[in-house]
N, C-alpha and C positions, 0 to 999 in steps of 0.2 A: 504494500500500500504506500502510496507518496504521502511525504509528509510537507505539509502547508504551512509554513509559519507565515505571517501578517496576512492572516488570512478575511482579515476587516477592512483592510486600505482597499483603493481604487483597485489596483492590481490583482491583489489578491480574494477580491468579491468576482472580479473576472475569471479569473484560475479555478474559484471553486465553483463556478456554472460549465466548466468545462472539463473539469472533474470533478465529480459530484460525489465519489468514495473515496478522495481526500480525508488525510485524517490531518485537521485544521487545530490544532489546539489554540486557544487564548495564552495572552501573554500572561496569564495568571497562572497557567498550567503549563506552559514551558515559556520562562523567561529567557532572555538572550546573556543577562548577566547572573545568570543560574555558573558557580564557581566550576561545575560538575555540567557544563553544559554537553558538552560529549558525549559525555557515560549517558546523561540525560537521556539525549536522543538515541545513542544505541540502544537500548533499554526497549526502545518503542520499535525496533525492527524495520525500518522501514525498507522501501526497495525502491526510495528515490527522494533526495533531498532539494526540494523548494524552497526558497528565502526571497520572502516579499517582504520582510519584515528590515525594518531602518530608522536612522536617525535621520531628520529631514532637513530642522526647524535651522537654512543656512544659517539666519542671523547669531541665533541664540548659540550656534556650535560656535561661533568667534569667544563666547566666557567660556562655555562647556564644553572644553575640549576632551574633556579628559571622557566623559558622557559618549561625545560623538564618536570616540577613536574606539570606545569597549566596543557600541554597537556595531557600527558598520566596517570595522577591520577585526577589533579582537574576538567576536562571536562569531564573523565570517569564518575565520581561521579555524575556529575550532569546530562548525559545524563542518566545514571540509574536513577533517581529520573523521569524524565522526563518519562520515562518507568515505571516506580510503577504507578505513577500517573492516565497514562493513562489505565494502564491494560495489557500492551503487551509486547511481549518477548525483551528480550537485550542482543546482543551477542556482544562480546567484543573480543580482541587478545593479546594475552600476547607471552613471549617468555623464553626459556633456560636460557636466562641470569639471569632471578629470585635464579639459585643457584651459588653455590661457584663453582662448576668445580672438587671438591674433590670425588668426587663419583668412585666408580669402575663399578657399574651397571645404567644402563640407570634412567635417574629419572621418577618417574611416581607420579600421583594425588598427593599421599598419602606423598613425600616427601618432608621433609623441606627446605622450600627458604633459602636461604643466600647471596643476591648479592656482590658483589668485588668492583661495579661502581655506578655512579648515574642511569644510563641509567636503569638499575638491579633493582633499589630503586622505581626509580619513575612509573618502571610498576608494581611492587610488592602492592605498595601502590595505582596501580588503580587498577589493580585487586583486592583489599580489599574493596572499595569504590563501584566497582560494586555487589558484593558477598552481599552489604549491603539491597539489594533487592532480595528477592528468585525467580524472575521470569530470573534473570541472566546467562548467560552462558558464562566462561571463557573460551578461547582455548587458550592454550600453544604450541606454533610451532616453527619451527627452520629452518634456510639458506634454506629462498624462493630461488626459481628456478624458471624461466620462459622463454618463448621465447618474451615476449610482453615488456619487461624491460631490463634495465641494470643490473648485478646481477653478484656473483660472477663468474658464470660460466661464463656470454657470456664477463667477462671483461677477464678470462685467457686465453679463447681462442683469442680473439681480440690480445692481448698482445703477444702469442705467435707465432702469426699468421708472426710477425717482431722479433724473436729472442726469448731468454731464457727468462723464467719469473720466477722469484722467488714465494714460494709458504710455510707456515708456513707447518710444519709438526709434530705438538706439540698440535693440536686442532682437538679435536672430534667432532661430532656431527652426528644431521641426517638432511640431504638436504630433500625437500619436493618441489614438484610440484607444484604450483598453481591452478592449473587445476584442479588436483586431488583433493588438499585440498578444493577449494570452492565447490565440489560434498558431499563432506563429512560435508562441514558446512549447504550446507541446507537442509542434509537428516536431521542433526541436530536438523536445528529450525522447521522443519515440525513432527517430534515428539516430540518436545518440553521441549528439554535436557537442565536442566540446572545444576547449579555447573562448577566448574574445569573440564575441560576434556584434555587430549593431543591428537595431530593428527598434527603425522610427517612420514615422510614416516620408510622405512628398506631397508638396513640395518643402525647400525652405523658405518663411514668411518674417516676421515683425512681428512684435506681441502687437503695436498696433494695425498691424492690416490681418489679423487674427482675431483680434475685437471687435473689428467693422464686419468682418464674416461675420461672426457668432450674433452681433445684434440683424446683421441683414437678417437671417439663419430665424433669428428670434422674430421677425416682425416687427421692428424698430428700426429707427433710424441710424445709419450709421453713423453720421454725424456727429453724433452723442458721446463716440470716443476722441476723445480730444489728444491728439499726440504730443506729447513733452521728452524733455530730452532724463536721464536714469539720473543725473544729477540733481534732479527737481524733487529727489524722495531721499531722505536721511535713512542710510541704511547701515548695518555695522560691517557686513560682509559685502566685499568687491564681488561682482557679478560678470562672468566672460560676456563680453558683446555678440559675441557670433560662436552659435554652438550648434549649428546643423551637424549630422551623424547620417553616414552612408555606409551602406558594405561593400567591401570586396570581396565577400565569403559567399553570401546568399546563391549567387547564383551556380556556383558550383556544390554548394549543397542541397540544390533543387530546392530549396525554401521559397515561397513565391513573396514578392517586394509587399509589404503593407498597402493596402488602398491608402489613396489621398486622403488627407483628413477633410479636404474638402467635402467629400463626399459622405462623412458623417457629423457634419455638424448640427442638420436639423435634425436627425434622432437626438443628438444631445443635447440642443437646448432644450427639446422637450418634456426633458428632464425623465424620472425613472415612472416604470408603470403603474 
């Protein structure tokens, strides 16, 4: 049986419509800073290890480092051990922020990390941590979407739903489905990919021409998102400007490319069923 950890976040509400005999424990029932987190999870047998579970909050990982580094490198580490151990695969999630933002072309496998923030440091260093076992699969993805969660989207429409909403227009990337991505993570582990992989959707956009969608998308004006430049919001963590993600892997591992997020923006503003 796979075992599901963050199995409440965006991703992981995705993972478990798509496997539905997941064994998903709560963070009260397998925590990540359990000293014995290994033994933990051997204990439970599984025959395939999932980690949707993370430290997110960038800002707040610039005091709480020592917080961000346990979750998302030192539990990494040891659920992957936990995985050698037992024999079976370990898929993990990483993100964009592993680079500087410097880039002019989309980053893919092959290119060099350089985070700007801790939040960037401490997934870099779990994805090192998990790579340290070859039965490992890293995905790197970027501005989940969903209708099951709160996310950038459904907060600008929320937001603009009562007036002007401010919106950076100084940051790239690629938004990505949820839905879509946990289809693609468990063609993944069913052929049994491992290494670095990327799987975000296309195109790359703006969080503001990403907000004009999403309010078009909504039936509102787009108008309503007002573009400002990332210096216009007091933030405590530096943020890469350009963090599109492409593969050079997919296509030879018969994985088919994510849909456009274009294409599922009015399922998600119309929020969950």
């Amino acid at each position: 049986m796979t075992l599901l950890l963050g199995g409440t976040g965006q991703l992981g509400t995705a993972l478990r419509a798509e496997l539905p005999d997941a064994d998903a424990p709560t963070s009260r029932e397998l925590n990540l800073l359990d000293p014995h987190l290994a033994a933990t999870v051997i204990a439970r047998k599984p025959d395939c290890i999932i980690n949707c579970a993370a430290y997110t909050d960038v800002d707040r990982a610039e005091v709480e480092v020592e917080m961000a580094t346990a979750v998302n490198a030192s539990a990494v580490g040891e659920l992957a051990r936990a995985a050698s151990e037992l024999g079976v695969p370990f898929i993990t999630f990483s993100t964009d922020y592993v680079f500087d933002g410097q880039a002019a072309q989309p980053y893919t496998e092959s290119s060099l990390p350089n985070p700007i923030n801790v939040y960037g440091r401490s997934k870099l260093e779990g994805e090192r941590n998990a790579m340290r076992y070859d039965g490992s699969l890293v995905i790197r993805t970027s501005w989940l979407i969903s209708r099951t969660h709160d996310n950038f989207v459904s907060n600008v429409v929320a937001a603009a739903r009562d007036g002007l909403v401010r919106v950076v227009d100084d940051q790239q990337g690629t938004p990505t489905a949820v839905d879509d991505l946990a289809r693609a993570v468990v063609d993944a582990v069913k052929t049994r990919v491992t290494g670095l992989l990327h799987l975000a959707a296309v195109p790359p956009t703006t969080r503001l021409d990403l907000a004009r969608a999403a309010l078009d998308a909504a039936g509102l004006d787009p108008e309503r998102a007002l573009g400002v430049a990332s210096a216009t919001f007091s933030s405590a963590a530096a943020r890469p400007a350009f963090g599109a993600l492409v593969s050079e892997r997919t296509a030879t591992l018969g994985i088919a490319p994510l849909p456009s997020w274009q294409d599922r923006l009015a399922l998600i503003v119309a929020g969950p069923e």
